[in-house]
BATORKE-429464 format. One record per residue (C-alpha): residue number from 1; residue in three letters; chain; x, y, z. Coordinates in steps of 0.02 Angstrom, whole numbers, plus 50000, padded with zeros to 5 digits. Each point is the difference from the previous one (the first is absolute). Example, Ala and Ser with C-alpha at 12.3 -4.5 7.8 and 13.67 -1.06 7.14 Angstrom:
<atoms>
<num = 1 | residuo = ALA | cadena = A | c1 = 50615 | c2 = 49775 | c3 = 50390>
<num = 2 | residuo = SER | cadena = A | c1 = 50069 | c2 = 50172 | c3 = 49967>
</atoms>
This chain:
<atoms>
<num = 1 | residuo = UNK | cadena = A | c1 = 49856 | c2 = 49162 | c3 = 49503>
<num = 2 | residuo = UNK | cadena = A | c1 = 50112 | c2 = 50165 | c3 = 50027>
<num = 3 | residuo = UNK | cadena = A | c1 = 50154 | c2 = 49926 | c3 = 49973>
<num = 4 | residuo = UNK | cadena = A | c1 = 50130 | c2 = 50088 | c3 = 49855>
<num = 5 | residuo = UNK | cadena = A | c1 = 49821 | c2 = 50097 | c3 = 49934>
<num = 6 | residuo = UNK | cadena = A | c1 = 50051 | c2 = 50104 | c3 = 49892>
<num = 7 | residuo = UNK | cadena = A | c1 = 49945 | c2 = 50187 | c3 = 49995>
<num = 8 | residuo = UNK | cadena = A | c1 = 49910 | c2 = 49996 | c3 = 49847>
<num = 9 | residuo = UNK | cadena = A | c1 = 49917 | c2 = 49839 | c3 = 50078>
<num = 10 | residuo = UNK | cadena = A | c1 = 49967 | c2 = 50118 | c3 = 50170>
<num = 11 | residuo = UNK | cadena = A | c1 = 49906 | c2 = 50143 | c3 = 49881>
<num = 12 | residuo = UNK | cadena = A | c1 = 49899 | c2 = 49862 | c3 = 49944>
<num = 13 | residuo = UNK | cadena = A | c1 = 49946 | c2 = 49901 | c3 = 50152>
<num = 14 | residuo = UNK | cadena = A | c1 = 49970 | c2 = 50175 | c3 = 50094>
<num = 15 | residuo = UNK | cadena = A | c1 = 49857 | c2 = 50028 | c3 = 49841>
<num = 16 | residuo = UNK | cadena = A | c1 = 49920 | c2 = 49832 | c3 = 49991>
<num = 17 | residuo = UNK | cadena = A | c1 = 50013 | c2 = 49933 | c3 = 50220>
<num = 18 | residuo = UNK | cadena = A | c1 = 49827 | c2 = 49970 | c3 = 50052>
<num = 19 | residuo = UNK | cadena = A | c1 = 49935 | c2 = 50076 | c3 = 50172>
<num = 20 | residuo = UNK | cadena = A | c1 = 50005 | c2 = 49876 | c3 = 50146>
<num = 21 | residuo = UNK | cadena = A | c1 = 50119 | c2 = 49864 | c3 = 49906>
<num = 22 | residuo = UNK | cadena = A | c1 = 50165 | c2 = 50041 | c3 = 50084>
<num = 23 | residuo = UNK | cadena = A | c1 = 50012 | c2 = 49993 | c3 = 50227>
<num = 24 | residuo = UNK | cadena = A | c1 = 50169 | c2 = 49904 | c3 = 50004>
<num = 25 | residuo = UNK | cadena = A | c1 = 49994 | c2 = 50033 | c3 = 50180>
<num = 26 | residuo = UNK | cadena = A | c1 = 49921 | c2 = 50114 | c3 = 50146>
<num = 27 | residuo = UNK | cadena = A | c1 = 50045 | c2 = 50078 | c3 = 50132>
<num = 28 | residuo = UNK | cadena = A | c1 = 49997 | c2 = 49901 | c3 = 50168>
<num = 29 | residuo = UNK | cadena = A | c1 = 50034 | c2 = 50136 | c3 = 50108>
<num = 30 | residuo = UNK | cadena = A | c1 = 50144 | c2 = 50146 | c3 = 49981>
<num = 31 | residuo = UNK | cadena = A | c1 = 50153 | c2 = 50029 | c3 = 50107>
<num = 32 | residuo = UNK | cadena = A | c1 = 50036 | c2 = 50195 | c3 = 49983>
<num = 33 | residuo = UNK | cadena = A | c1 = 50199 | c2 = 49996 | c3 = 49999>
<num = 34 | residuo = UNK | cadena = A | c1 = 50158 | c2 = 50120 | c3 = 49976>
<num = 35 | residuo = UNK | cadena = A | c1 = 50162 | c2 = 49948 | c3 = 49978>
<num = 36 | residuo = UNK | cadena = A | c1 = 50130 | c2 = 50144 | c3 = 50028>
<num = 37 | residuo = UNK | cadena = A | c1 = 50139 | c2 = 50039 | c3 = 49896>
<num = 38 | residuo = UNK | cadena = A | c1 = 50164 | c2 = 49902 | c3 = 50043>
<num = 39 | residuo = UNK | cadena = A | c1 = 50079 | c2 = 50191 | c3 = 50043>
<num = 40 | residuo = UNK | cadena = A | c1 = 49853 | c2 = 50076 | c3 = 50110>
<num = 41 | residuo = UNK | cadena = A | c1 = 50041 | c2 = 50159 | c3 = 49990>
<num = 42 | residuo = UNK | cadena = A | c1 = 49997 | c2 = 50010 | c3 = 49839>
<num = 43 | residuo = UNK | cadena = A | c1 = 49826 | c2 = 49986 | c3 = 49982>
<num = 44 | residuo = UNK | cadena = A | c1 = 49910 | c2 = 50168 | c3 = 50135>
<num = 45 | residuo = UNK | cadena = A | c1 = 49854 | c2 = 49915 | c3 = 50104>
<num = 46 | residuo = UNK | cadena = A | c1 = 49898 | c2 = 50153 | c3 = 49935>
<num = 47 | residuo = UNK | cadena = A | c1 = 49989 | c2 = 49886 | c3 = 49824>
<num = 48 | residuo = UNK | cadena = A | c1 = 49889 | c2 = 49877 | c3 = 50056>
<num = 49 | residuo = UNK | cadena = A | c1 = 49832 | c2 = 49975 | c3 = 49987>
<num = 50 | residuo = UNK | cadena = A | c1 = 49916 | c2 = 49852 | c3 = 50018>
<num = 51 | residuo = UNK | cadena = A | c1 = 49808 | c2 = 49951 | c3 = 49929>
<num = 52 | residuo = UNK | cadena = A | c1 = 49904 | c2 = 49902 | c3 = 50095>
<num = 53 | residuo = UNK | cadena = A | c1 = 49876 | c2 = 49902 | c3 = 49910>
<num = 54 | residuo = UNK | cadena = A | c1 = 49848 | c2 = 49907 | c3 = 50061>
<num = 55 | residuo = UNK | cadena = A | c1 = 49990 | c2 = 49820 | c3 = 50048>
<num = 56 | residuo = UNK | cadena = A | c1 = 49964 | c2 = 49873 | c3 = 50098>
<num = 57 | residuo = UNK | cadena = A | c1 = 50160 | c2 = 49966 | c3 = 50075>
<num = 58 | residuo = UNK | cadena = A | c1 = 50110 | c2 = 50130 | c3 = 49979>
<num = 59 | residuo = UNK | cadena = A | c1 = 50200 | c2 = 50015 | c3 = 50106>
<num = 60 | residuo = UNK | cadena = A | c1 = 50131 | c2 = 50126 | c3 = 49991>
<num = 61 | residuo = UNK | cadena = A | c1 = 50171 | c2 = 49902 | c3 = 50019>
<num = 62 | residuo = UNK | cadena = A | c1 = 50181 | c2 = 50028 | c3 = 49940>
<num = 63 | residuo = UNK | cadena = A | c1 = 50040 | c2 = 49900 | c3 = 49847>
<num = 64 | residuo = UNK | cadena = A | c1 = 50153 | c2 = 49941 | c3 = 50144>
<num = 65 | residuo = UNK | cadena = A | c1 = 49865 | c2 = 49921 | c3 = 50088>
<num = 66 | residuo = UNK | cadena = A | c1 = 49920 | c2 = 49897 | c3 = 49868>
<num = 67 | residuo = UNK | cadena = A | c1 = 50152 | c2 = 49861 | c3 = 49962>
<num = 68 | residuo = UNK | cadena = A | c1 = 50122 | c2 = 50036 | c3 = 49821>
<num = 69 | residuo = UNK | cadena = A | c1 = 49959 | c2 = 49900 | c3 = 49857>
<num = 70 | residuo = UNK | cadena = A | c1 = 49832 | c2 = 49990 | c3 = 49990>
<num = 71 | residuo = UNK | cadena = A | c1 = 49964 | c2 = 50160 | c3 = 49942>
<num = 72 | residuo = UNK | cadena = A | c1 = 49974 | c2 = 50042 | c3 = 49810>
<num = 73 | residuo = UNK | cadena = A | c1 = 50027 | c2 = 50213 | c3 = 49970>
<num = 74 | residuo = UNK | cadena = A | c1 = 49917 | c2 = 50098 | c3 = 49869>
<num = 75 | residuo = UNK | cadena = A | c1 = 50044 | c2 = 50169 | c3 = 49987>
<num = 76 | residuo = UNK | cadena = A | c1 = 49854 | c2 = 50125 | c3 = 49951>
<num = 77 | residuo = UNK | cadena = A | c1 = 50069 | c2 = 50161 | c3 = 49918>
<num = 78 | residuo = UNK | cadena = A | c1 = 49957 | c2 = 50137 | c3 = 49890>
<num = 79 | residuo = UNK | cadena = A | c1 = 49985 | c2 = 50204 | c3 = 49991>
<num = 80 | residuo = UNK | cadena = A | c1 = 49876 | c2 = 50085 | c3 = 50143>
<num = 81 | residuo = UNK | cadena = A | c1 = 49818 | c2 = 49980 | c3 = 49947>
<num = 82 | residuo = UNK | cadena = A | c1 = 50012 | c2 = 49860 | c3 = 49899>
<num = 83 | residuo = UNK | cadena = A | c1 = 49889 | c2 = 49895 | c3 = 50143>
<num = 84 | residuo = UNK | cadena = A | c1 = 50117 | c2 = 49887 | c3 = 50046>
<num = 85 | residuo = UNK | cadena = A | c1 = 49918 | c2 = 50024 | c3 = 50181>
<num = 86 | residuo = UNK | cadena = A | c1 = 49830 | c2 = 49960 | c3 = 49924>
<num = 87 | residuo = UNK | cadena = A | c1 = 50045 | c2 = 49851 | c3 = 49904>
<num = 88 | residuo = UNK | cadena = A | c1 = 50112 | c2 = 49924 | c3 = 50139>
<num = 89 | residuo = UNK | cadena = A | c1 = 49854 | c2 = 50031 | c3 = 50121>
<num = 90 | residuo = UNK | cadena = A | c1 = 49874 | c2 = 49901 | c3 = 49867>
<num = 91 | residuo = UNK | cadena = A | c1 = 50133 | c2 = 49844 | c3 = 49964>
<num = 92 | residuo = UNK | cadena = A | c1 = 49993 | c2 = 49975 | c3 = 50192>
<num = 93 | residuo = UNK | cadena = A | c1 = 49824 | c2 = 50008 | c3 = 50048>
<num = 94 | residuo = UNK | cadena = A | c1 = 49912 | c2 = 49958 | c3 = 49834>
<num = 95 | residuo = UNK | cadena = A | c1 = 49912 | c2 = 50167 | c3 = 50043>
<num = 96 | residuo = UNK | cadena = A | c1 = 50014 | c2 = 50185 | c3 = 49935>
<num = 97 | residuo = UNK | cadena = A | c1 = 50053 | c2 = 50133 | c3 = 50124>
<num = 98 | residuo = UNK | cadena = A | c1 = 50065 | c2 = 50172 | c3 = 49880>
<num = 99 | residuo = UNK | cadena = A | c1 = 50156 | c2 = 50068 | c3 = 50068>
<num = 100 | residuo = UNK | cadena = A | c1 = 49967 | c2 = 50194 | c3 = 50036>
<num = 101 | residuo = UNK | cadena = A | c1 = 50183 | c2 = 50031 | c3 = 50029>
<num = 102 | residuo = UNK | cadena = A | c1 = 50150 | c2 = 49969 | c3 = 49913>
<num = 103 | residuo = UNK | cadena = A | c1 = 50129 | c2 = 49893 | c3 = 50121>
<num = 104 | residuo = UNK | cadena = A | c1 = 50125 | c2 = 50101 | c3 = 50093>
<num = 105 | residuo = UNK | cadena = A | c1 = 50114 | c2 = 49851 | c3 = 50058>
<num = 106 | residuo = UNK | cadena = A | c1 = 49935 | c2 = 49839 | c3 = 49936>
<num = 107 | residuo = UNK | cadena = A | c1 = 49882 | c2 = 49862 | c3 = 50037>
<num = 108 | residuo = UNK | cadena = A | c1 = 50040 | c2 = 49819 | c3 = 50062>
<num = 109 | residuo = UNK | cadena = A | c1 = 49860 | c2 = 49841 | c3 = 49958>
<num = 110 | residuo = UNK | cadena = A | c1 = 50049 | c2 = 49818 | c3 = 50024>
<num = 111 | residuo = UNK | cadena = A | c1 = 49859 | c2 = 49890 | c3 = 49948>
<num = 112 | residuo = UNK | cadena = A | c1 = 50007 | c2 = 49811 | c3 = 50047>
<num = 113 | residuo = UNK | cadena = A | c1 = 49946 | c2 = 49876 | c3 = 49892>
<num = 114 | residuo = UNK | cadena = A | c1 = 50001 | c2 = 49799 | c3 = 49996>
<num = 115 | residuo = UNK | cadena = A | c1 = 50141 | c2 = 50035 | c3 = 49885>
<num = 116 | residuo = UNK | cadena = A | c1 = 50105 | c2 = 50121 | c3 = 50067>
<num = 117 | residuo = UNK | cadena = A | c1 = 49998 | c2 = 50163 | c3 = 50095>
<num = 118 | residuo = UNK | cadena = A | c1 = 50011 | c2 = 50150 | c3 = 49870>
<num = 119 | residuo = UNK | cadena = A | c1 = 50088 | c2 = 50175 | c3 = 50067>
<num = 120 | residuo = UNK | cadena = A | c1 = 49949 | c2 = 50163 | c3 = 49920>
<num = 121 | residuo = UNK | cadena = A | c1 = 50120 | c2 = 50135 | c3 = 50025>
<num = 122 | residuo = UNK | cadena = A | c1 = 49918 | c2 = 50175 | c3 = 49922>
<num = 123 | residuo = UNK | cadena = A | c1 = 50121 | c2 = 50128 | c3 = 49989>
<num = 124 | residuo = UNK | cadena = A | c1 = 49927 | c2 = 50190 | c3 = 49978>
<num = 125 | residuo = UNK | cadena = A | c1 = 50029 | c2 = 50068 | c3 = 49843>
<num = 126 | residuo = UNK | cadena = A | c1 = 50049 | c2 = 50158 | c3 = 50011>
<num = 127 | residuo = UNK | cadena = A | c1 = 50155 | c2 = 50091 | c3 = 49957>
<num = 128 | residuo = UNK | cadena = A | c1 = 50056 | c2 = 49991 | c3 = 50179>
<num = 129 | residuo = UNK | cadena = A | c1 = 49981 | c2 = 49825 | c3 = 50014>
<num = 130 | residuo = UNK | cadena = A | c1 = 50052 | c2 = 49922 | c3 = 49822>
<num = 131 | residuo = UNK | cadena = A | c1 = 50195 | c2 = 49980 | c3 = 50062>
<num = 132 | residuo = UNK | cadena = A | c1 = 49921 | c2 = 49870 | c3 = 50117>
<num = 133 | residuo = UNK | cadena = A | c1 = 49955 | c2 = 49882 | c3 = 49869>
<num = 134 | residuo = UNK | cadena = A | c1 = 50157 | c2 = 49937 | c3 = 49931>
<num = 135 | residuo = UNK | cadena = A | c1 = 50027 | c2 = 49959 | c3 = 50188>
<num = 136 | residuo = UNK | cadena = A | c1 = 49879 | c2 = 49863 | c3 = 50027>
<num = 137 | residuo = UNK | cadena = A | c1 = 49995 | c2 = 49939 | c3 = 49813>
<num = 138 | residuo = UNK | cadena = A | c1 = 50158 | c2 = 49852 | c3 = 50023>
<num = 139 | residuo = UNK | cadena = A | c1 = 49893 | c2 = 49948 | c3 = 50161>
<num = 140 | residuo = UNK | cadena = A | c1 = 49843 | c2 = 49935 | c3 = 49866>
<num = 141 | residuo = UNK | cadena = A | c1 = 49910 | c2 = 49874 | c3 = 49897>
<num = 142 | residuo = UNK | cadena = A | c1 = 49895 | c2 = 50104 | c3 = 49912>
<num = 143 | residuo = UNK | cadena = A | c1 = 49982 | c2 = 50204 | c3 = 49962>
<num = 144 | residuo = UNK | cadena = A | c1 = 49815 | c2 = 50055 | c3 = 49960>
<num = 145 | residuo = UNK | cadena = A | c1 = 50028 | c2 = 50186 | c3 = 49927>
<num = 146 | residuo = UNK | cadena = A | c1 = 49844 | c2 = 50079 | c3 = 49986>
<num = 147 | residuo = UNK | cadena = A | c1 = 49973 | c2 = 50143 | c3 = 49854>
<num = 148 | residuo = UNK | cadena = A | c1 = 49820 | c2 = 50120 | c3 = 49991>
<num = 149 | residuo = UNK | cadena = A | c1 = 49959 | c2 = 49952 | c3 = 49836>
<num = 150 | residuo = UNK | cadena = A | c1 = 49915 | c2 = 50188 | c3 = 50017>
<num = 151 | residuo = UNK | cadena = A | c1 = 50143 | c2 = 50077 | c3 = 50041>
<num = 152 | residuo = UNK | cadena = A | c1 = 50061 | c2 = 50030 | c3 = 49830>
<num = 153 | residuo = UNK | cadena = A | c1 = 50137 | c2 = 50136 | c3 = 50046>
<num = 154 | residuo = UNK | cadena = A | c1 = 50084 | c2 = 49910 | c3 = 50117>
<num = 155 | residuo = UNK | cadena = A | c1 = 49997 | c2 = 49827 | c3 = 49913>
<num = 156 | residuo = UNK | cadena = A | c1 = 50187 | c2 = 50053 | c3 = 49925>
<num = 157 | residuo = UNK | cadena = A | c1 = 50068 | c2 = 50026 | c3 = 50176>
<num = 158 | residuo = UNK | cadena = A | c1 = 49921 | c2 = 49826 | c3 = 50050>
<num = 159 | residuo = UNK | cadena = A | c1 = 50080 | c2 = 49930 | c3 = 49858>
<num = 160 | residuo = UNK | cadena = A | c1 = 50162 | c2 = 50072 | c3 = 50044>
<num = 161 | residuo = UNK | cadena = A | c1 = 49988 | c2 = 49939 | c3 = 50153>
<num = 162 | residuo = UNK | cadena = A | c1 = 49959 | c2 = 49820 | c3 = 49972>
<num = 163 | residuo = UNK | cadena = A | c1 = 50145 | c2 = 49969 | c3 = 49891>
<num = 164 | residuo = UNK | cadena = A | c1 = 50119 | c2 = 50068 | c3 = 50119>
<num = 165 | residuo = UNK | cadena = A | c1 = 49927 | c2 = 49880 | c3 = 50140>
<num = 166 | residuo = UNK | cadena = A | c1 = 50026 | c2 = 49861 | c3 = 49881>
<num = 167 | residuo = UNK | cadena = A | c1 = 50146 | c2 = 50034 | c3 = 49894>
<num = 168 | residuo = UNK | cadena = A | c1 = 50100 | c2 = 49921 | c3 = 50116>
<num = 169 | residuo = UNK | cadena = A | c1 = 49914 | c2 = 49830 | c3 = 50061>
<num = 170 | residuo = UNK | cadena = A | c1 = 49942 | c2 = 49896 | c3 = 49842>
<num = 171 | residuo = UNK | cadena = A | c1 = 49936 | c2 = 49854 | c3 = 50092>
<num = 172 | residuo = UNK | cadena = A | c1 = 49862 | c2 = 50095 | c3 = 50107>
<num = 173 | residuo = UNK | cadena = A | c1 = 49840 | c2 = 49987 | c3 = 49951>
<num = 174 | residuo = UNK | cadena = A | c1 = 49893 | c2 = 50143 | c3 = 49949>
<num = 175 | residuo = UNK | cadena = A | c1 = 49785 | c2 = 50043 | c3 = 50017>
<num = 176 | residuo = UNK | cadena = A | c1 = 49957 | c2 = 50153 | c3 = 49929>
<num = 177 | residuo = UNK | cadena = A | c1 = 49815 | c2 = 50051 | c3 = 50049>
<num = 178 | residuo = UNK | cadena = A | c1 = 49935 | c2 = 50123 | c3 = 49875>
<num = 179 | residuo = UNK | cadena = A | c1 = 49892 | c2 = 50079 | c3 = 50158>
<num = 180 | residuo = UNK | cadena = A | c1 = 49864 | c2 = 50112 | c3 = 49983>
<num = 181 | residuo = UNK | cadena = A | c1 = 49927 | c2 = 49940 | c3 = 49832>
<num = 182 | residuo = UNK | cadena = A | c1 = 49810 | c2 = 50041 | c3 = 50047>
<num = 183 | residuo = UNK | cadena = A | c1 = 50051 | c2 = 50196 | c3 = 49987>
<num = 184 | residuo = UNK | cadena = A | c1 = 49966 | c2 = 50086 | c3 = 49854>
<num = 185 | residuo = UNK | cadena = A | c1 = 50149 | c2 = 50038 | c3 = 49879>
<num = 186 | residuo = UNK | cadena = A | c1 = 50079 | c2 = 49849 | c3 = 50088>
<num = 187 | residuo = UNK | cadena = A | c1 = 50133 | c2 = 49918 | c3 = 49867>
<num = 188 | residuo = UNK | cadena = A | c1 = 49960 | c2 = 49826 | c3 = 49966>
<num = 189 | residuo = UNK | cadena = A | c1 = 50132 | c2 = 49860 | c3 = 50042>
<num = 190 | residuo = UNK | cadena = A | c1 = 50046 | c2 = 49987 | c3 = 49837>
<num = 191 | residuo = UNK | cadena = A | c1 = 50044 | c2 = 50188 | c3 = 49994>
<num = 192 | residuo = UNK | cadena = A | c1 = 50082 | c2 = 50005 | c3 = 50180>
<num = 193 | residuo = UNK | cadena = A | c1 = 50102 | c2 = 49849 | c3 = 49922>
<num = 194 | residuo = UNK | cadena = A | c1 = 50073 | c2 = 50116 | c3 = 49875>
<num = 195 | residuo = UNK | cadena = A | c1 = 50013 | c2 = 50133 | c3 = 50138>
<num = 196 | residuo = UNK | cadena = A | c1 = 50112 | c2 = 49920 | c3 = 50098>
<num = 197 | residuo = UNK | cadena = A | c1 = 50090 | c2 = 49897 | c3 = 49890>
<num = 198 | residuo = UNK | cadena = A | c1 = 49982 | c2 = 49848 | c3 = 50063>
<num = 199 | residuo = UNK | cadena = A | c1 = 50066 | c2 = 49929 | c3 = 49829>
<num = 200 | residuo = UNK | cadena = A | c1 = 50194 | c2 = 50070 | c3 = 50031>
<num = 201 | residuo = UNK | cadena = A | c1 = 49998 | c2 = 49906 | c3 = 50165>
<num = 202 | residuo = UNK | cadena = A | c1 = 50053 | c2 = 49827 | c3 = 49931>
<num = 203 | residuo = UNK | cadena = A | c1 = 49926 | c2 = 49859 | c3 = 49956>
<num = 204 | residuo = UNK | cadena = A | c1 = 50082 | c2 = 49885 | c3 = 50142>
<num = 205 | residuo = UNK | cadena = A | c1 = 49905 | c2 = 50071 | c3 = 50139>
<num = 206 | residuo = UNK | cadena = A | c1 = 49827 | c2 = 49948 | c3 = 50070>
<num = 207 | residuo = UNK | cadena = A | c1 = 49920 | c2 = 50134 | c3 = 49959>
<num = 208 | residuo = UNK | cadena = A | c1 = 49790 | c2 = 50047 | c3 = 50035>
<num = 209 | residuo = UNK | cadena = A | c1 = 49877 | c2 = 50142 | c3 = 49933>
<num = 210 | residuo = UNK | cadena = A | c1 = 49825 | c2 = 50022 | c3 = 50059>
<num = 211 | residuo = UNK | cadena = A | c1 = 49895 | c2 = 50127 | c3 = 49984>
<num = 212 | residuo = UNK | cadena = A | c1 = 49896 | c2 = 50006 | c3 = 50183>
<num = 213 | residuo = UNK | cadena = A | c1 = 49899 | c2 = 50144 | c3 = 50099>
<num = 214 | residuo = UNK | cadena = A | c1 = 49926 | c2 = 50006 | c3 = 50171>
<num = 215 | residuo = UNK | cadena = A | c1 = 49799 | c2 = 50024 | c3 = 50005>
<num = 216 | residuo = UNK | cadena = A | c1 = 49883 | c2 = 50075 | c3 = 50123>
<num = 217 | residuo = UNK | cadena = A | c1 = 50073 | c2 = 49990 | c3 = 50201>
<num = 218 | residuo = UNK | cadena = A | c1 = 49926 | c2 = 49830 | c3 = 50110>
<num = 219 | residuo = UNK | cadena = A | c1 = 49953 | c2 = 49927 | c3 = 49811>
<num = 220 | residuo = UNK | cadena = A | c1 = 50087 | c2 = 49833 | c3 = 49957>
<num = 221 | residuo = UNK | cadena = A | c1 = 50148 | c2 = 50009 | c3 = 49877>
<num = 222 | residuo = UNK | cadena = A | c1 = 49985 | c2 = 50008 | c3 = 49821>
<num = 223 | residuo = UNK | cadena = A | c1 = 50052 | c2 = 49850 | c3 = 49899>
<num = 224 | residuo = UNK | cadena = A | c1 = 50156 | c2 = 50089 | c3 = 49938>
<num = 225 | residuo = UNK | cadena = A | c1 = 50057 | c2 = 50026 | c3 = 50187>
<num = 226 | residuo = UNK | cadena = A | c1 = 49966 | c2 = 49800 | c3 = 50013>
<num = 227 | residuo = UNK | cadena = A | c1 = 50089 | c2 = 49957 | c3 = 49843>
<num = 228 | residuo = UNK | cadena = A | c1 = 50159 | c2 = 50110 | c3 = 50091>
<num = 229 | residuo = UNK | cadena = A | c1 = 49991 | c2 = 49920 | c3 = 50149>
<num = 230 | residuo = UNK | cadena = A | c1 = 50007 | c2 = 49808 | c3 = 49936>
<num = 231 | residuo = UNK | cadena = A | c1 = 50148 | c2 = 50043 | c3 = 49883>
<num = 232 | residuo = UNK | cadena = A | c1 = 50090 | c2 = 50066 | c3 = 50165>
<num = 233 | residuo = UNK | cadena = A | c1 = 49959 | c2 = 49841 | c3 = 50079>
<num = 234 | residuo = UNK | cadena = A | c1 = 50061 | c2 = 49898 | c3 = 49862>
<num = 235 | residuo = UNK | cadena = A | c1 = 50166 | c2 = 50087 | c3 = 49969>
<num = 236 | residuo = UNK | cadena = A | c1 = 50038 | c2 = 49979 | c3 = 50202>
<num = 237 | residuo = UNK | cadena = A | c1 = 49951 | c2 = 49795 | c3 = 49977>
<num = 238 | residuo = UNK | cadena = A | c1 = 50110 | c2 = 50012 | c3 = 49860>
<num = 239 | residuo = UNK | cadena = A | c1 = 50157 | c2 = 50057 | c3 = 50098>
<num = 240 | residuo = UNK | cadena = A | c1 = 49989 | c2 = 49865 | c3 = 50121>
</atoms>
């Protein structure tokens, strides 16, 4: 359904997607996993922080440990208090836990599926922590770059930031959640679009808009969060 949509298309669908008509997959249980920079020093121990979220089977293993091949990475990035934490907690668990804290380190979530086993690496987004990013982005499938559609004075730094992630890997594909659009002043994905300028990045890319927001904590996610989560499911099927 996902495959080659255009952006345009992506503004579209995000407007018109029913509640309830997209659960690709769920979440059998979660394997809470790191995997370590090839240099380990290069990376302090004081960076990592690890979420734990609720389930019913829940291990913490080294991605060593859990056989090569099998995993599919997605790579979960964007500026500090943009909720990645949030919406990586809610694509897990299908539930809404609000992240109080912005992520000093980041956070590791494999979900396994009757597909495939999905990792996905967070990496904080403060200053500190940006240089990280371009280290783990050859090692992925997918980025998911998250923006606060609220955030209007920082959207040019996200934008900044995006295309220099990208600039130099035109084959990796690219979701863009326009977060935070129950806030008011929020831009609409249409204006976060223009924002970001998601129309210089090319035309050859796989490339993904919506427009999602996390709702009240231990409430199930909104229909924007499940729309997210089945395109992420279908652009891993559609690397295999």
């Amino acid at each position: 359904m996902f495959q080659r949509f255009p952006i345009a298309a992506a503004v579209r669908f995000c407007r018109r997607s029913p509640t309830g008509i997209f659960r690709l997959f769920t979440a059998k249980w979660l394997l809470l996993c790191f995997q370590a920079p090839r240099s380990a020093s290069s990376f302090p121990q004081a960076l990592l922080s690890f979420a734990l979220a609720p389930a019913a089977r829940v291990n913490v293993l080294p991605l060593a440990l859990q056989g090569k091949g099998h995993g599919k990475q997605i790579l979960v990035l964007g500026l500090d208090g943009a909720g990645k934490t949030s919406i990586l907690h809610s694509l897990a668990t299908n539930r809404v836990k609000r992240s109080v804290a912005p992520t000093e380190g980041f956070n590791a979530i494999c979900i396994n599926t009757e597909e495939s086993q999905m990792e996905f690496l967070e990496i904080g987004g403060s200053e500190s922590l940006r240089s990280y990013w371009k280290m783990y982005l050859p090692k992925v499938l997918l980025l998911v770059y998250v923006v606060d559609s609220a955030d209007h004075a920082r959207l040019p730094m996200a934008k900044q930031l995006l295309h220099q992630l990208i600039q130099n890997n035109s084959s990796l594909p690219v979701v863009v959640l326009a977060n935070k659009q129950d806030l008011e002043g929020a831009y609409c994905i249409t204006d976060i679009h223009d924002a970001l300028a998601l129309s210089d990045i090319g035309d050859e890319r796989k490339m993904f808009l919506i427009g999602t927001h996390v709702a009240e904590d231990g409430s199930e996610i909104s229909s924007s969060m499940k729309d997210a989560k089945e395109l992420i499911g279908q652009l891993v099927l559609d690397t295999q």
